[in-house]
NUZAVEX-47007 format. One record per atom (N, C-alpha, C): residue number from 1; chain; x negated, y negated, z negated. Coordinates in pm, whole numbers, plus 50000, padded with zeros to 5 digits. Layout:
<recs>
NUM A X Y Z
...
</recs>
This chain:
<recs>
1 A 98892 47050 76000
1 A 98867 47192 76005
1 A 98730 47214 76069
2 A 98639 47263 76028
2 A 98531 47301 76090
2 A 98473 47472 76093
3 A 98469 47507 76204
3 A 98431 47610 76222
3 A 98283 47661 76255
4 A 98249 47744 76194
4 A 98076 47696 76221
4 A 98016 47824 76369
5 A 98119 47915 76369
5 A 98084 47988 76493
5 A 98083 47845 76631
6 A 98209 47795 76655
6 A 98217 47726 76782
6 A 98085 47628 76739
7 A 98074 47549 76646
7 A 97966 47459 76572
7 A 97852 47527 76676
8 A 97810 47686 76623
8 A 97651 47711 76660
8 A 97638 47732 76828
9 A 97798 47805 76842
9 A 97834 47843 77042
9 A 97761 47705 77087
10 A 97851 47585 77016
10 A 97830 47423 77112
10 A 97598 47392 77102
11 A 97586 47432 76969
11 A 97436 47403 76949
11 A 97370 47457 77105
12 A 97392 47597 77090
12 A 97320 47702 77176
12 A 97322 47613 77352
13 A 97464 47608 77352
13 A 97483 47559 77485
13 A 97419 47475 77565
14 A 97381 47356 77426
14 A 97310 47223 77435
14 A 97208 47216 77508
15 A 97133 47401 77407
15 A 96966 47399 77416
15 A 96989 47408 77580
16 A 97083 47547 77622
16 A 97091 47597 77716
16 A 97033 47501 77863
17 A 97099 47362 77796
17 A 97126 47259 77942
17 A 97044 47189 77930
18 A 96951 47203 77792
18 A 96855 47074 77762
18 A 96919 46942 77746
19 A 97045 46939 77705
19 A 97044 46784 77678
19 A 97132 46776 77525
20 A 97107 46632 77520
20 A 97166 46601 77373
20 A 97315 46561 77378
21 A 97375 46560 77294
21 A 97546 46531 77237
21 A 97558 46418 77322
22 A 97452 46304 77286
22 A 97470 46182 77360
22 A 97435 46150 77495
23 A 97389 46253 77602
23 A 97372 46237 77679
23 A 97456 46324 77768
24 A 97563 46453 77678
24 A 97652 46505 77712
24 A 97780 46379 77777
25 A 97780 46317 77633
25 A 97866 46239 77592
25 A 97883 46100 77716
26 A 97749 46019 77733
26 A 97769 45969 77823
26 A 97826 45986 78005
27 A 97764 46131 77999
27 A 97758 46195 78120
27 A 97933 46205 78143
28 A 98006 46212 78062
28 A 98133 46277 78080
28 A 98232 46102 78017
29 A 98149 46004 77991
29 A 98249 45890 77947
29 A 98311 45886 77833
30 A 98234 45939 77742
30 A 98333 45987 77583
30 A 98190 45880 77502
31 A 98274 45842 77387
31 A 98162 45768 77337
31 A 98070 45838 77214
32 A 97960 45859 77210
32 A 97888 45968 77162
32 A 97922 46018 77031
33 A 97962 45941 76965
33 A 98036 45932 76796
33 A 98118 46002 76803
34 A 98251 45967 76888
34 A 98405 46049 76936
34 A 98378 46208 76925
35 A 98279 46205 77024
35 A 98233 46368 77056
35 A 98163 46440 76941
36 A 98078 46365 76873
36 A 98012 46431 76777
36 A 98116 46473 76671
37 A 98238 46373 76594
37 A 98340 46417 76506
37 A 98378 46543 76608
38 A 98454 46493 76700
38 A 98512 46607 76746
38 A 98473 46737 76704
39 A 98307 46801 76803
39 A 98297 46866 76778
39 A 98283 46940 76622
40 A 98221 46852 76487
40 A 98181 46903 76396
40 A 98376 46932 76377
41 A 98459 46874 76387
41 A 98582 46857 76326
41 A 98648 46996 76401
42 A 98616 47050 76487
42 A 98678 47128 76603
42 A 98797 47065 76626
43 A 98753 46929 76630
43 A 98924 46879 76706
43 A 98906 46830 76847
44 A 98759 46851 76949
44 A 98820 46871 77030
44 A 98926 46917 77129
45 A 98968 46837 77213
45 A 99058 46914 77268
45 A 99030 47003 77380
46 A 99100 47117 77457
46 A 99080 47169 77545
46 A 99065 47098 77685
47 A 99128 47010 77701
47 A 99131 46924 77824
47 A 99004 46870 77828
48 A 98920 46805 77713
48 A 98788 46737 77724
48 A 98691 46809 77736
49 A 98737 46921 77679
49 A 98604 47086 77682
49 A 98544 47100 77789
50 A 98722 47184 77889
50 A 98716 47189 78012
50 A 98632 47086 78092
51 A 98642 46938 78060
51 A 98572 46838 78131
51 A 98445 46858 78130
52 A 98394 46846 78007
52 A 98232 46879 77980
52 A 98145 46952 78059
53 A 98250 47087 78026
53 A 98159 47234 78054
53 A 98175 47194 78230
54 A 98227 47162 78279
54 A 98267 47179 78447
54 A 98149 47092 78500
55 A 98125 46974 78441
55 A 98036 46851 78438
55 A 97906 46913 78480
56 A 97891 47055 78401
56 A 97748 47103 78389
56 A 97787 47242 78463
57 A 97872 47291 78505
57 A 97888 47383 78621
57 A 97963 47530 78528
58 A 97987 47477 78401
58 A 98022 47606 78304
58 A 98199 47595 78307
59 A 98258 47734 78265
59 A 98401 47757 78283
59 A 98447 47794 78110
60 A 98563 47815 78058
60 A 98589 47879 77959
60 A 98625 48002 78036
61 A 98644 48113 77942
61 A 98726 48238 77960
61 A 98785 48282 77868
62 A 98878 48361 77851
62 A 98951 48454 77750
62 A 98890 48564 77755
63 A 98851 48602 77646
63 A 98801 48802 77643
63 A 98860 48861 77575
64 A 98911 48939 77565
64 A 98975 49019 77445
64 A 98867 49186 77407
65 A 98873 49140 77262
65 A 98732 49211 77212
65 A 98791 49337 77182
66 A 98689 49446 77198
66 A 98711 49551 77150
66 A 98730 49657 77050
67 A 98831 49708 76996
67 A 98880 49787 76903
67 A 98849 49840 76854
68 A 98711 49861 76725
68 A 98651 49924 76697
68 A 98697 50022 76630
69 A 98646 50154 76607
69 A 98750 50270 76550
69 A 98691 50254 76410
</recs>
């Protein structure tokens, strides 16, 4: 399954931190390949997300969007 919104969210983030997939990847012990399917596949999981983003000081959240009339 690939989703290309989370796809461009994960790009942006990258730029955000300045680093690459594989240096995400090492940083957190995942082997850079693993992570790259993952992400294109959106089969990461939430547990490894969470790992990542924390790694680099970032959180998930829930928002619930607004109702447009």
């Amino acid at each position: 399954m690939y989703d290309k919104n989370f796809w461009v969210m994960w790009k942006k983030w990258l730029l955000d931190i300045d680093k690459t997939e594989k240096e995400v990847a090492i940083k957190v012990g995942v082997l850079p390949n693993n992570l790259n399917r993952s992400i294109n596949n959106c089969g990461i999981s939430t547990k490894n997300l969470i790992k990542i983003l924390a790694s680099y000081g970032y959180t998930i959240a829930f928002v619930k969007k607004d109702k447009k009339a």
